[in-house]
TORBARO-995973 format. One line per field, with one value per residue (C-alpha): residue number from 1; z negated, x, y. Coordinates in pm, 1 decimal. Example, Ala and Ser with C-alpha at 12.3 -4.5 7.8 and 13.67 -1.06 7.14 Angstrom:
voke	c(1,2) $
zz	c(-780.0,-714.0) $
xx	c(1230.0,1367.0) $
yy	c(-450.0,-106.0) $
END
This chain:
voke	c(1,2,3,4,5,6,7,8,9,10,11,12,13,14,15,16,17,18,19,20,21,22,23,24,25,26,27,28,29,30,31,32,33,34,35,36,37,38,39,40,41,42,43,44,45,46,47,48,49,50,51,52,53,54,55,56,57,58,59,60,61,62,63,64,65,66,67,68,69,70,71,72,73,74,75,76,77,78,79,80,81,82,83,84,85,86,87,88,89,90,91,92,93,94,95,96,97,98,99,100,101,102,103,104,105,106,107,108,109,110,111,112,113,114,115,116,117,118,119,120,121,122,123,124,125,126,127,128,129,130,131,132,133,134,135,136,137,138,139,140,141,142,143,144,145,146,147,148,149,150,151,152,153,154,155,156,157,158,159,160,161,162,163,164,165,166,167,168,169,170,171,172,173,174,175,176,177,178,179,180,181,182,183,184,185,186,187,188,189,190,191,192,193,194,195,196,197,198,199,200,201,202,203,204,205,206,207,208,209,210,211,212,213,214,215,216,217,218,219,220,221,222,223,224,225,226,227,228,229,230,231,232,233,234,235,236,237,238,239,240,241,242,243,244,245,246,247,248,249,250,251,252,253,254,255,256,257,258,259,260,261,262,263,264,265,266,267,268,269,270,271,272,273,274,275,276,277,278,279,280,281,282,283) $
zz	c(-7325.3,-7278.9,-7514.5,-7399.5,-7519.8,-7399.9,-7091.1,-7121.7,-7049.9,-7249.0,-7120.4,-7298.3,-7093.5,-7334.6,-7150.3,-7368.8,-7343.2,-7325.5,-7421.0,-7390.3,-7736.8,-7745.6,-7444.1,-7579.4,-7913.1,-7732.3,-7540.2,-7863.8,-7964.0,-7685.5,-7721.7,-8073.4,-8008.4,-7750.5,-7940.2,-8216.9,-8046.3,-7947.5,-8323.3,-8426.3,-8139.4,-8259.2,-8591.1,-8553.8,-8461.6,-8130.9,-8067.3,-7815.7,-7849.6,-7663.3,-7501.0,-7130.5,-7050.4,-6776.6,-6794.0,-6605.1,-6632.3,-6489.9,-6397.0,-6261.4,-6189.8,-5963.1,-6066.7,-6259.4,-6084.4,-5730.7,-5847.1,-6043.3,-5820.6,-5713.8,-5812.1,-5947.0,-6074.7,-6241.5,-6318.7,-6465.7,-6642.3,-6912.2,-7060.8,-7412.1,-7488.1,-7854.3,-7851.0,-8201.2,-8313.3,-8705.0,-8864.2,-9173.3,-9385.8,-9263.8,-9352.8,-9078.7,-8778.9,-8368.4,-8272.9,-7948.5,-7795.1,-7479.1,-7329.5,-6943.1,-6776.6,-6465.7,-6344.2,-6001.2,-6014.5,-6315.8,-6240.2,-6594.9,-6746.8,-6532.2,-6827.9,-7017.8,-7395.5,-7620.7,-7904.8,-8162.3,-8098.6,-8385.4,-8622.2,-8987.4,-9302.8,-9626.6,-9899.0,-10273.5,-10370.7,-10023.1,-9653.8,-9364.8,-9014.5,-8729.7,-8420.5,-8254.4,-8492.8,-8548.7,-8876.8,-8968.4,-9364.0,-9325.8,-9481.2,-9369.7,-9270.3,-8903.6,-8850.0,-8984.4,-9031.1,-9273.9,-9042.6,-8889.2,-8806.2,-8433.7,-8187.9,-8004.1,-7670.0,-7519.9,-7184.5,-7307.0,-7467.1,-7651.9,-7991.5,-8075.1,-8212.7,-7989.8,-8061.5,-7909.8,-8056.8,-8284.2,-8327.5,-8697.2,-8992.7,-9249.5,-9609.1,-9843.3,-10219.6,-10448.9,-10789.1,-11086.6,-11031.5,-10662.9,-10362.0,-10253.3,-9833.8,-9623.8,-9280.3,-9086.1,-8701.3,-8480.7,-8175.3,-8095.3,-7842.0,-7634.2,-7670.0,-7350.0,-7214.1,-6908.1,-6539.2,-6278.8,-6120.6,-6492.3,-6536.0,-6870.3,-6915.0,-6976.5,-6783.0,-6708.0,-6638.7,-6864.0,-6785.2,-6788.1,-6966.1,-7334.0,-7561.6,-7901.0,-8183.9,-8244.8,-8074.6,-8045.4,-7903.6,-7924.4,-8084.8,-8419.3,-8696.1,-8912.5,-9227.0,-9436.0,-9783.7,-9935.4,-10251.9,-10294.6,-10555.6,-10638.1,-10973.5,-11038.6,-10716.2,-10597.4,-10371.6,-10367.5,-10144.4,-10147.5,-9870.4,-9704.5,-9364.2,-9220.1,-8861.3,-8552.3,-8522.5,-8324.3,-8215.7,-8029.5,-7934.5,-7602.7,-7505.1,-7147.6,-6915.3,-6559.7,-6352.8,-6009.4,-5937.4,-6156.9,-6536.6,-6738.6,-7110.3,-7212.3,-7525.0,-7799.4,-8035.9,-8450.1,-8672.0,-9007.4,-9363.9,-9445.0,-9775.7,-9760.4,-10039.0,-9960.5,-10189.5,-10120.4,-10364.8,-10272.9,-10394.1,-10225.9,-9850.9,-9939.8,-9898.1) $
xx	c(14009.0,13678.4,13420.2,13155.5,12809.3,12528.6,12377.0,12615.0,12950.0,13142.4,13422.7,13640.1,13892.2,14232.2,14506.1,14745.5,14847.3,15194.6,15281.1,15576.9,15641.5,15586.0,15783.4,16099.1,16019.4,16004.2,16345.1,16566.8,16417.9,16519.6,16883.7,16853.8,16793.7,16999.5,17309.5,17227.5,17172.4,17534.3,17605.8,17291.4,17413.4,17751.6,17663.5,17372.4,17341.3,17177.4,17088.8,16954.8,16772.8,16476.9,16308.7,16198.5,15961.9,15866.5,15500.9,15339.6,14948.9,14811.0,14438.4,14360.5,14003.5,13804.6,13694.4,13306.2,13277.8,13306.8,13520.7,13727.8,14073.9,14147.9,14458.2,14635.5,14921.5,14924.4,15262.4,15365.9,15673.9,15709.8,15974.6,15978.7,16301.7,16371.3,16599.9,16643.7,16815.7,16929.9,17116.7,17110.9,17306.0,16999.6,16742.0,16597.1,16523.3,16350.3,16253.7,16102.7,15915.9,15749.3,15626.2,15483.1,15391.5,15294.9,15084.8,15022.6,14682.2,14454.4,14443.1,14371.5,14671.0,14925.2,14982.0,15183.3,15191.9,15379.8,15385.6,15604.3,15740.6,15773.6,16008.3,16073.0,16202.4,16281.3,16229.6,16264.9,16054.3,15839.2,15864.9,15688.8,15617.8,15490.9,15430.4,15276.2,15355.3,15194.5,15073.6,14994.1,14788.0,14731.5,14857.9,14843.3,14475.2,14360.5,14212.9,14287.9,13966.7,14171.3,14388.4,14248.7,14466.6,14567.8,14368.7,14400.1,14537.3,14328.6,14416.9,14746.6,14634.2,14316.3,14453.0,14358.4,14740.5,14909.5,14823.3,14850.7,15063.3,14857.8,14920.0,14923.1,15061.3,15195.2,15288.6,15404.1,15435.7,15651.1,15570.3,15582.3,15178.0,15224.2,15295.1,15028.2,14998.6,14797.5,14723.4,14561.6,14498.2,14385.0,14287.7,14135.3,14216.5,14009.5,14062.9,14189.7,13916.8,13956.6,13834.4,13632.1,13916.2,14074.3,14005.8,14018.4,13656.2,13299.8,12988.4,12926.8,13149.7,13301.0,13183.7,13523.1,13327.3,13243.4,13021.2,13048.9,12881.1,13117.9,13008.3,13404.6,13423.1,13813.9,13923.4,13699.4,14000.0,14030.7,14145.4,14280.9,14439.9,14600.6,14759.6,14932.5,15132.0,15323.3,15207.7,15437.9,15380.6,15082.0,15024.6,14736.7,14637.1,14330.7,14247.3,13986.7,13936.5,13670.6,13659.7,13598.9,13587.7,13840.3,13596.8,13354.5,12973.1,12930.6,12581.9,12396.7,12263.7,12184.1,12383.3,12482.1,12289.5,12430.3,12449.6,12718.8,12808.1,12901.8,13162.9,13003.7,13202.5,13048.8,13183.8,13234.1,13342.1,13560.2,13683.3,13920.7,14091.8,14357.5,14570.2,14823.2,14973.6,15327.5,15501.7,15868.7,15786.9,15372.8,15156.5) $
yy	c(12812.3,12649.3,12535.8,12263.2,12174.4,11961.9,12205.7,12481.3,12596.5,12891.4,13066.8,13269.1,13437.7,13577.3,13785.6,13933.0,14341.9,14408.7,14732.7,14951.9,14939.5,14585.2,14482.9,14680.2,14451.1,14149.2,14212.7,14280.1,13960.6,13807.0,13932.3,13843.4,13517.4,13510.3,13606.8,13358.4,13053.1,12970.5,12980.4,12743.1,12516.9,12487.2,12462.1,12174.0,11839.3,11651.5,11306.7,11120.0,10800.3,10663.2,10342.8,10248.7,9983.3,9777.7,9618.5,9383.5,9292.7,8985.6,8939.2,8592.1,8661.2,8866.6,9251.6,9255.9,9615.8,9733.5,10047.2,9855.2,9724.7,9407.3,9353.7,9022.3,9145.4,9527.0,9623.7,9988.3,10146.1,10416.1,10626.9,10808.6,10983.2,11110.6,11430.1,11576.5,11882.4,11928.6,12240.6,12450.6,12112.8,11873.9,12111.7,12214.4,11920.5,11979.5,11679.5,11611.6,11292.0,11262.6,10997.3,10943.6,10612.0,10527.9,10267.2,10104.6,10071.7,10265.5,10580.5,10710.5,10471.0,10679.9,10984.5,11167.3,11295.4,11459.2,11189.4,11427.5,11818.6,11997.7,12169.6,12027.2,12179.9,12059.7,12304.2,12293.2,12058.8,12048.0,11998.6,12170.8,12039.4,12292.0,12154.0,11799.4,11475.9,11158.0,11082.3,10731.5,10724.1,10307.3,9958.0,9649.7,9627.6,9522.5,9813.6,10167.0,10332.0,10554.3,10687.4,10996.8,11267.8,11135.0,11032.2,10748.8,10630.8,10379.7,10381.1,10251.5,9955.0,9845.2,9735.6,10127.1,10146.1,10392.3,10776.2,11085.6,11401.6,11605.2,11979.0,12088.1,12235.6,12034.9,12094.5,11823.5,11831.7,11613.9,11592.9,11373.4,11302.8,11209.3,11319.9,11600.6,11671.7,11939.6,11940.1,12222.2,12127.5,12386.5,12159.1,11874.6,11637.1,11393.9,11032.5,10863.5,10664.3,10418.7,10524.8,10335.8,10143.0,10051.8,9649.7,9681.2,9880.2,9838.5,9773.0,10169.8,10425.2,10761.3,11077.9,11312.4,11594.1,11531.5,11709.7,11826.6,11914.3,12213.7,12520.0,12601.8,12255.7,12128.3,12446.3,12377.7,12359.3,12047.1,11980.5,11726.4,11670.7,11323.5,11252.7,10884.3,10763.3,10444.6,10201.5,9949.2,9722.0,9935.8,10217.6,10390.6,10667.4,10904.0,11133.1,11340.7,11484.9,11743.1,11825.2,11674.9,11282.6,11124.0,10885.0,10999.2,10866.8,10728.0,10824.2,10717.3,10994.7,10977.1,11192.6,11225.2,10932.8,10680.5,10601.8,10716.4,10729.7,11075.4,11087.6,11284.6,11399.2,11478.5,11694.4,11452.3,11520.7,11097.5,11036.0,10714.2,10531.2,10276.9,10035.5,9787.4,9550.5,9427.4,9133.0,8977.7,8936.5,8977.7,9229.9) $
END
């Protein structure tokens, strides 16, 4: 893993020691798990869902930018399968959701993600989610400055709606006050930003190295809480979130002789309320 700041680099090599001990524990687990998994798969549930799409972009008009590519007509497709596993009486769920498109011309747009992988259970009274999910804390605004937890895709479109998978852990809490929820993400992840040949950018180019203010850089743990509650025909939310911003500061700096804007990202404390009031087909 590597941690970045402005003028440095930090390198921190980890290489794990395997034991003989350890490496006769780690091949009964094996067998263990080896052994048990026919059961679990006979006993569970799979499905299979999913979506493909075929996209075409059309740019009538000349490039602003020589690095940008002259192209009229921009097509891509993209794939996101859904596979989900479910045993123990619907108590336990895998679900998996990748997602990878390719495009013929931006570079940057051609990606792939893991939107959701992660393992849910439901408890007495709670639920826990290990893994990458997407979280979405909004209502019916145009823009969610509430919702924090995932970061955003940009190179897939600029409405700022599509997210990338966030790894967490997840605890959720039903009770007769509201529903109480506590996330604990380890990483951080980089919005997607568009290159020099994307059409869709801005007069000067990304730098592909950010900067934080985190001296562990992605690897400086967030955490958020939320409670939300339903009042008649109102739902009101209240969260907070301390971490890493998922939207980072694009500063200029003159490098290789050019100018570039170089994503910065803060560390920030945001405390949102949100309410929506729904009525029939209104809200």
């Amino acid at each position: 893993m590597t941690s970045r700041r402005a003028g440095s680099n930090v390198c921190v090599d980890v290489r794990p020691i395997v034991t003989t001990k350890r490496a006769g524990r780690l091949v009964a687990a094996a067998v263990a798990a080896a052994a048990v998994l026919p059961s679990l798969v006979a006993a569970g549930e799979w499905r299979l869902s999913g979506s493909a799409q075929v996209e075409t972009r059309l740019f009538p008009t000349s490039p602003a930018f020589s690095e940008q590519e002259d192209a009229t007509v921009s097509p891509s497709v993209a794939v996101e399968p859904e596979v989900t596993y479910d045993w123990n009486g619907g108590a336990d769920r895998l679900t998996v959701i990748p997602f990878y498109r390719i495009d013929a011309h931006d570079e940057r747009r051609t990606h792939g993600d893991l939107r959701e992988a992660n393992w849910l259970h439901i408890g007495d009274g709670y639920d826990l989610v290990v893994g990458f999910d997407k979280v979405f804390w909004g209502v019916a605004e145009s823009r969610h400055l509430v919702d924090i937890i995932n970061q955003t895709d940009l190179v897939e479109d600029i409405d700022q709606e599509d997210k990338l998978g966030q790894p967490m852990v997840q605890v959720q809490v039903d009770t007769d006050y509201g529903v109480f929820r506590g996330f604990t993400m380890p990483v951080f992840r980089e919005r997607t930003l568009p290159g020099d040949d994307g059409r869709l950018r801005g007069s000067l180019p990304i730098a592909d190295d950010p900067v934080y203010q985190s001296d562990a850089g992605q690897y400086h743990p967030d955490f958020a809480v939320r409670w939300s509650k339903t009042f008649g025909d109102f739902d009101v939310g209240v969260s907070h979130f301390r971490g890493t911003s998922r939207e980072p500061r694009l500063l200029p700096a003159f490098r290789s002789g050019r100018t570039e804007l170089v994503p910065y990202y803060d560390l920030i404390d945001q405390t949102g309320i949100d309410v929506q009031y729904t009525t029939g087909a209104w809200l």
